[in-house]
ROKOL-549147 format. One record per residue (C-alpha): residue number from 1; residue in three letters; x, y, z. Coordinates in Angstrom, 2 decimals. Each point is the difference from the previous one (the first is absolute). Example, Ala and Ser with C-alpha at 12.3 -4.5 7.8 and 13.67 -1.06 7.14 Angstrom:
+-----+------+---------+---------+---------+
:  nr : rest :       X :       Y :       Z :
+-----+------+---------+---------+---------+
:   1 :  ALA :   12.30 :   -4.50 :    7.80 :
:   2 :  SER :    1.37 :    3.44 :   -0.66 :
+-----+------+---------+---------+---------+
***
This chain:
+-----+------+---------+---------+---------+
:  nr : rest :       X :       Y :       Z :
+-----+------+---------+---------+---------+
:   1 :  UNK :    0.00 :    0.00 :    0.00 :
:   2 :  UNK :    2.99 :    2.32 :    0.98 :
:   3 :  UNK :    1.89 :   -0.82 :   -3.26 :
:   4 :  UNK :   -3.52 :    0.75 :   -2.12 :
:   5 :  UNK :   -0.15 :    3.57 :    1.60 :
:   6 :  UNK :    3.45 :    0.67 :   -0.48 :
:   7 :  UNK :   -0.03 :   -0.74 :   -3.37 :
:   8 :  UNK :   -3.06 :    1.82 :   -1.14 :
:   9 :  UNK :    0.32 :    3.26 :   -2.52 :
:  10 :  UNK :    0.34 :    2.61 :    2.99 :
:  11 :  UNK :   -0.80 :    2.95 :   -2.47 :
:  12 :  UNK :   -3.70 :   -2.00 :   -0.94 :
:  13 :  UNK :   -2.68 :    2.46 :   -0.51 :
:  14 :  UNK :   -2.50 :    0.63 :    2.52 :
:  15 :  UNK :   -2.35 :   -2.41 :    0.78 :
:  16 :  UNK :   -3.44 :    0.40 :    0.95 :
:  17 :  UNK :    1.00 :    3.59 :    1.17 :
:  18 :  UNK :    1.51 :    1.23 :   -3.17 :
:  19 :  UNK :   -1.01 :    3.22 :   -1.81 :
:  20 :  UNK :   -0.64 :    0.34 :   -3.20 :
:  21 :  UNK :    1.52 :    3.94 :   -1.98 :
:  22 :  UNK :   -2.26 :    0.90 :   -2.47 :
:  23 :  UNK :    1.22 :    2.40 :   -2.99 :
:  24 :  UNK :   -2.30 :    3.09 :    1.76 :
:  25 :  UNK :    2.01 :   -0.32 :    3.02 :
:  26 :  UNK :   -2.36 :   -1.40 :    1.95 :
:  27 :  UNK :    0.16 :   -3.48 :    1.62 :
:  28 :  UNK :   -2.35 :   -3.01 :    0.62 :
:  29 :  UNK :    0.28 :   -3.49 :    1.23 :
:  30 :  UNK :   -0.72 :   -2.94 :   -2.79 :
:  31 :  UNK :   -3.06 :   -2.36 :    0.96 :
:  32 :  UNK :    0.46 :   -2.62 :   -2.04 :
:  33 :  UNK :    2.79 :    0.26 :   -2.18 :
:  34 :  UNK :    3.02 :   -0.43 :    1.73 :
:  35 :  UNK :    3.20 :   -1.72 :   -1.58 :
:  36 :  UNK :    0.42 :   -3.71 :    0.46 :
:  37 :  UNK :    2.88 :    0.42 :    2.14 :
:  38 :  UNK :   -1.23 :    2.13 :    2.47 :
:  39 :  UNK :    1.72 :   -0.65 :    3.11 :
:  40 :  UNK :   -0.09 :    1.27 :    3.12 :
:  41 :  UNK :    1.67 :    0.16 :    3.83 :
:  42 :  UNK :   -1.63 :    0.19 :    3.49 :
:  43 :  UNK :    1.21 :    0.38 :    3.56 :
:  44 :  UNK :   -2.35 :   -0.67 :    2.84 :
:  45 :  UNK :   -0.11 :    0.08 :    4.03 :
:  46 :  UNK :   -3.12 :   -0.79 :    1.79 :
:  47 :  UNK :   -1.62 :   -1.92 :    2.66 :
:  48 :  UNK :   -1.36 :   -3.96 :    0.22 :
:  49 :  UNK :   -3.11 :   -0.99 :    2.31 :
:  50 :  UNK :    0.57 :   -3.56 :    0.25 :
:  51 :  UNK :   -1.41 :   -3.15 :    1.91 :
:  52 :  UNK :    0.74 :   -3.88 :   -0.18 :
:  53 :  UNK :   -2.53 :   -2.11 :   -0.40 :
:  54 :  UNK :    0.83 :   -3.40 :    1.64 :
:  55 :  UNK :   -1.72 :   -3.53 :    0.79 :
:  56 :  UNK :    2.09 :   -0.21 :    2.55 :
:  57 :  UNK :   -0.98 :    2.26 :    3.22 :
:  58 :  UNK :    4.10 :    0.87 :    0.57 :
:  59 :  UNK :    0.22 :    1.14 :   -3.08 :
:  60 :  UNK :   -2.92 :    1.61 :   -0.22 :
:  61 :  UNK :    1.10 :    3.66 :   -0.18 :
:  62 :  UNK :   -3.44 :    1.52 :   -0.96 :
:  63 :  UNK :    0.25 :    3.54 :    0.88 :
:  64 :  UNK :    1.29 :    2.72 :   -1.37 :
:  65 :  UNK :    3.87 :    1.02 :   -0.16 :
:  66 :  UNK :    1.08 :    2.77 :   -1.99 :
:  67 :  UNK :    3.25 :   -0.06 :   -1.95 :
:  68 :  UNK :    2.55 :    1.65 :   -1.94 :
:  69 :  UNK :   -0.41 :   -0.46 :   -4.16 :
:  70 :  UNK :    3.05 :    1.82 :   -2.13 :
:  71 :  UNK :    1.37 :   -0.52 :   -3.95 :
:  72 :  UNK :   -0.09 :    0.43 :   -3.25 :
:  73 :  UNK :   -1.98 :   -0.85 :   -2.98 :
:  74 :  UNK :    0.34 :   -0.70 :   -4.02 :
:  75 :  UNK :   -2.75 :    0.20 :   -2.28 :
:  76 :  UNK :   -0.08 :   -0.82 :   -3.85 :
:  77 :  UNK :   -2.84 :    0.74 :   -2.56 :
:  78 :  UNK :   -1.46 :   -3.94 :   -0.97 :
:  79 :  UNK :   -2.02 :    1.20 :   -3.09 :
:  80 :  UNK :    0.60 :    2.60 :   -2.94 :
:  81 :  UNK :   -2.47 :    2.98 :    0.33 :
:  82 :  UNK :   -1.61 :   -1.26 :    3.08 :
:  83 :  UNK :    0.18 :    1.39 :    3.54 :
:  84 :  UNK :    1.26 :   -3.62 :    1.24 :
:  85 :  UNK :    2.96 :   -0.01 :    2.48 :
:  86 :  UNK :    1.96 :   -3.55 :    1.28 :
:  87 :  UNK :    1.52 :    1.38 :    3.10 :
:  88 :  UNK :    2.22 :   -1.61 :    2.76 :
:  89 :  UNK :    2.90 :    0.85 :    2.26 :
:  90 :  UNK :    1.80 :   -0.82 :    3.12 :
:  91 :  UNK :   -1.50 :    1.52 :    3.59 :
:  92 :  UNK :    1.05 :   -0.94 :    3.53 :
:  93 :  UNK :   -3.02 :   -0.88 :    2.01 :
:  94 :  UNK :   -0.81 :   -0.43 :    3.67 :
:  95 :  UNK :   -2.98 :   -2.31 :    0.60 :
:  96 :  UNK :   -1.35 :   -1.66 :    3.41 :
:  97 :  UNK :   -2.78 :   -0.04 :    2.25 :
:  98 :  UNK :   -0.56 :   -0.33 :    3.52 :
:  99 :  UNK :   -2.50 :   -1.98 :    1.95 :
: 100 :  UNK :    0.14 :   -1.66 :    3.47 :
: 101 :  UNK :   -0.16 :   -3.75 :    0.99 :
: 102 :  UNK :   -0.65 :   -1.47 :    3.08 :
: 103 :  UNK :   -0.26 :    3.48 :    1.98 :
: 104 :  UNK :    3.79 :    1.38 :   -1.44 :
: 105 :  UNK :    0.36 :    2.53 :   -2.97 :
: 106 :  UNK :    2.44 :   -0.97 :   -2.91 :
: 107 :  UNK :    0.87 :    2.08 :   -2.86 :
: 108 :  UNK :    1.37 :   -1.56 :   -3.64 :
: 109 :  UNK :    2.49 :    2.23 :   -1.77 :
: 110 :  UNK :   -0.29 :   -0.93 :   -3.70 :
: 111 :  UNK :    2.83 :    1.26 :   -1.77 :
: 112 :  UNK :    0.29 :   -0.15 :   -4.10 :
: 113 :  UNK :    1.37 :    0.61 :   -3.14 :
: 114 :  UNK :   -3.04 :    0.60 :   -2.38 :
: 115 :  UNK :   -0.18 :   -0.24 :   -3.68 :
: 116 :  UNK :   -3.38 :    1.07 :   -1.32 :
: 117 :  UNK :   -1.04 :   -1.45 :   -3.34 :
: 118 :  UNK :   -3.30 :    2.06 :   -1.08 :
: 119 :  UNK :   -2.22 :    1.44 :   -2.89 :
: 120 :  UNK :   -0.89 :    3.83 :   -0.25 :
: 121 :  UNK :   -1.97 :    2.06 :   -1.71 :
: 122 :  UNK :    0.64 :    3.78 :   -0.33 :
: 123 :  UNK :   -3.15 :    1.84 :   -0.47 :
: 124 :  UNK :    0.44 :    3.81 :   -1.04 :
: 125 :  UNK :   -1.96 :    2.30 :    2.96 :
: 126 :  UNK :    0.91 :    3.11 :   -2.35 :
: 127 :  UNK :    3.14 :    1.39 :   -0.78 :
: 128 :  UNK :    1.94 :   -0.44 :    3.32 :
: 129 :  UNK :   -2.23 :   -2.76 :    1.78 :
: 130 :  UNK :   -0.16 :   -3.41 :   -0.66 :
: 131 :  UNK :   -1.65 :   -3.45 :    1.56 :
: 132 :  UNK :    2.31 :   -3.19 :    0.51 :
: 133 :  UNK :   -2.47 :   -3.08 :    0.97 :
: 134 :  UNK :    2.15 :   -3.07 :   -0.31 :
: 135 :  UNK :   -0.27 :   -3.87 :    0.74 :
: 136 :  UNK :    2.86 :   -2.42 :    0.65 :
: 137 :  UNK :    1.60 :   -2.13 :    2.22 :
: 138 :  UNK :    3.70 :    0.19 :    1.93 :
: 139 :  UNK :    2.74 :   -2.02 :    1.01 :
: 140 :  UNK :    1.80 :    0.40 :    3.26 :
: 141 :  UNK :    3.00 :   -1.38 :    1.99 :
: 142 :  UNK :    0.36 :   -0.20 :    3.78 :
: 143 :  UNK :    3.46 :    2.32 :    1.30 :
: 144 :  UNK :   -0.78 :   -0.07 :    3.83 :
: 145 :  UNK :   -2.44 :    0.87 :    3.02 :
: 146 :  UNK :   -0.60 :   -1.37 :    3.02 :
: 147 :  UNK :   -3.04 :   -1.85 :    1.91 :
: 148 :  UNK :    0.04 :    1.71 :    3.28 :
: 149 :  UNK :   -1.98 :   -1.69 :    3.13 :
: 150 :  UNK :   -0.79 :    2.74 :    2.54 :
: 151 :  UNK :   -1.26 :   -3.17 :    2.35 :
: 152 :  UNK :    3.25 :   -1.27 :    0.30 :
: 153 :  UNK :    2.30 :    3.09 :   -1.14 :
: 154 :  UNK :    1.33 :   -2.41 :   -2.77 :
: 155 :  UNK :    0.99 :    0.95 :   -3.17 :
: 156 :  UNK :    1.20 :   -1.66 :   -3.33 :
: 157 :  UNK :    0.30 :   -0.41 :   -3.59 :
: 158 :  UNK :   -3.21 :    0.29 :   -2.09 :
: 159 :  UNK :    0.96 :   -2.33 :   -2.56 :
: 160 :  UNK :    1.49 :   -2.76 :    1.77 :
: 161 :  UNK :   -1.35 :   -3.20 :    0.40 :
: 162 :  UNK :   -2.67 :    0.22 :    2.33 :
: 163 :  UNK :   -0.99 :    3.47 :   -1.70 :
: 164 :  UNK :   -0.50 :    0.94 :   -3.63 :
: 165 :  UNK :    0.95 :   -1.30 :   -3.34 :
: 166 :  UNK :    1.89 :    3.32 :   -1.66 :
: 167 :  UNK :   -1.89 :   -0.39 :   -3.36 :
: 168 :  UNK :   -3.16 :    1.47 :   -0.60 :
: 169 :  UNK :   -1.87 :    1.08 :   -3.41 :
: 170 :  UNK :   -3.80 :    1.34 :   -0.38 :
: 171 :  UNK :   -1.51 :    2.39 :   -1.50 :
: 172 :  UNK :   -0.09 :    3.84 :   -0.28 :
: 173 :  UNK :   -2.44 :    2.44 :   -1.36 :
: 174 :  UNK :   -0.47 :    3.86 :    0.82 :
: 175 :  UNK :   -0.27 :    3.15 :   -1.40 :
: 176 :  UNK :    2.59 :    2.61 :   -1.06 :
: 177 :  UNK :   -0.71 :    3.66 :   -0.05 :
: 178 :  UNK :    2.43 :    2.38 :   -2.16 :
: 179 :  UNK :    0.54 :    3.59 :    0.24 :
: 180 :  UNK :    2.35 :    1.60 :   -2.35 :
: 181 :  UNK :    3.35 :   -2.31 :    0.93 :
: 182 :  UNK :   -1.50 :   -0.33 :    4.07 :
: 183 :  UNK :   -1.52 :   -3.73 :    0.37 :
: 184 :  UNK :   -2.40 :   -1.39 :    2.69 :
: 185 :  UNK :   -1.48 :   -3.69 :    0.33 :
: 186 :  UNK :   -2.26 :   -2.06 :    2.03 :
: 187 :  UNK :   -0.02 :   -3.82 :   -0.11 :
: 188 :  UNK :   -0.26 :   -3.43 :    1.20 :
: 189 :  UNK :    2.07 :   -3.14 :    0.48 :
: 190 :  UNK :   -2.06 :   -3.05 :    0.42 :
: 191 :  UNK :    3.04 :   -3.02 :    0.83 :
: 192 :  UNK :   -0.84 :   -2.90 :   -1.86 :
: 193 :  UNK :    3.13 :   -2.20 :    0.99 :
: 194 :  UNK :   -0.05 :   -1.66 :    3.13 :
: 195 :  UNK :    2.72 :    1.59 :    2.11 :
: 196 :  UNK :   -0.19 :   -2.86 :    3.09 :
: 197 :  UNK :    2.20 :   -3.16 :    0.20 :
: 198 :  UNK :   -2.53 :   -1.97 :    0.82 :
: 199 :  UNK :   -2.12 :   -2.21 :   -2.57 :
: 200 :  UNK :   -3.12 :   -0.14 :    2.56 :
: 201 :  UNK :   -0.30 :    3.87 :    0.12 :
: 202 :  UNK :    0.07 :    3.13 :   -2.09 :
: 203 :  UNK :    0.89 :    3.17 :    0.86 :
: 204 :  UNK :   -0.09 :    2.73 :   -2.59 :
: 205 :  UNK :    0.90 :    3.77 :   -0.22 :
: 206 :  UNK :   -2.45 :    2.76 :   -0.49 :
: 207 :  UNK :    1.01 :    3.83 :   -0.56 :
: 208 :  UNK :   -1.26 :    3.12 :   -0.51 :
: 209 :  UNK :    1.98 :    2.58 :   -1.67 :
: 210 :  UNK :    0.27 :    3.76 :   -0.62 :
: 211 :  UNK :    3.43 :    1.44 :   -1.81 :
: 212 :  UNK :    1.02 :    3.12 :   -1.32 :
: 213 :  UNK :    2.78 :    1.31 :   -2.55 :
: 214 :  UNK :    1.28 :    0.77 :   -3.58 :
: 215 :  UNK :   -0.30 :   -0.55 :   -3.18 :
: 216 :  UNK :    2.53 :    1.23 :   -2.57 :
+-----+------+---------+---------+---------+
***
């Protein structure tokens, strides 16, 4: 992923922010007919909202705990003459949740490296505003975090064995807003991979997003 960044043209035209110089002097933003190689760049910082949902009571962290989401983003125009971006990246992400079990309060620290994988549509506002709804899925790879047991002031790895699995996929849909080169989103991941060791149980990641940046 680092190596396809690098690599890209870094004098590519605008993408869905680009402006468009008229002969009058005057100057709009295209709708439709973009080039086929429209490319653009994102960086975003935010916040995550995030619970586990778990067969298994200990690992069962059903409320609430709020995280840390930062990184940057890629996206590439899919179809000529059609407002269609494919758009992924690389974002560190703290997930978790909290809960209590048998009268002592735990907290799961969730800690990964993200690659989203999605679909978006740019639709034109006017001139300066535009509407990103988009549907995908991510990948994502456990870096650390700890399960801490307020009960017994204990505290370990998250993904060892009697924790998590670090691998987890799902899917991810939201809704970008655009203003000028300023970006704002809203979205969902809904875990699909089973992120506990054991075969008997599932335990699943759920999180709530909200992220802002740039576009350029």
């Amino acid at each position: 992923m680092l190596s396809l960044l690098l690599t890209m043209p870094v004098m590519a035209q605008y993408g869905p922010s680009r402006l468009r110089t008229h002969r009058y002097g005057y100057t709009t933003r295209p709708n439709y007919h973009r080039s086929f190689t429209d490319t653009y760049y994102g960086l975003r910082i935010g916040a995550n909202l995030s619970t586990v949902n778990s067969d298994d009571r200990y690992l069962d962290g059903g409320s609430i705990r709020s995280g840390l989401n930062v990184g940057a983003v890629v996206g590439f125009q899919i179809a000529p003459h059609a407002p269609i971006y494919f758009e992924t990246g690389l974002s560190y992400v703290e997930k978790g949740g909290k809960g209590n079990y048998n009268g002592s309060r735990f907290t799961y620290n969730l800690d990964y490296l993200e690659m989203p994988l999605v679909l978006k549509y740019d639709y034109r506002a006017d001139h300066l505003l535009s509407i990103q709804p988009y549907l995908g899925g991510y990948v994502a790879a456990g870096i650390g975090g700890q399960i801490k047991d307020f009960g017994s002031r204990h505290a370990y790895s998250s993904f060892d064995d009697e924790g998590f699995q670090r691998f987890d996929a799902g899917i991810k849909v939201g809704c970008g807003l655009q203003y000028d080169h300023l970006y704002a989103e809203l979205g969902y991941d809904f875990g699909l991979s089973n992120i506990s060791h054991d075969y008997f149980d599932t335990s699943r990641n759920g999180s709530f997003f909200a992220t802002v940046g740039v576009n350029f």
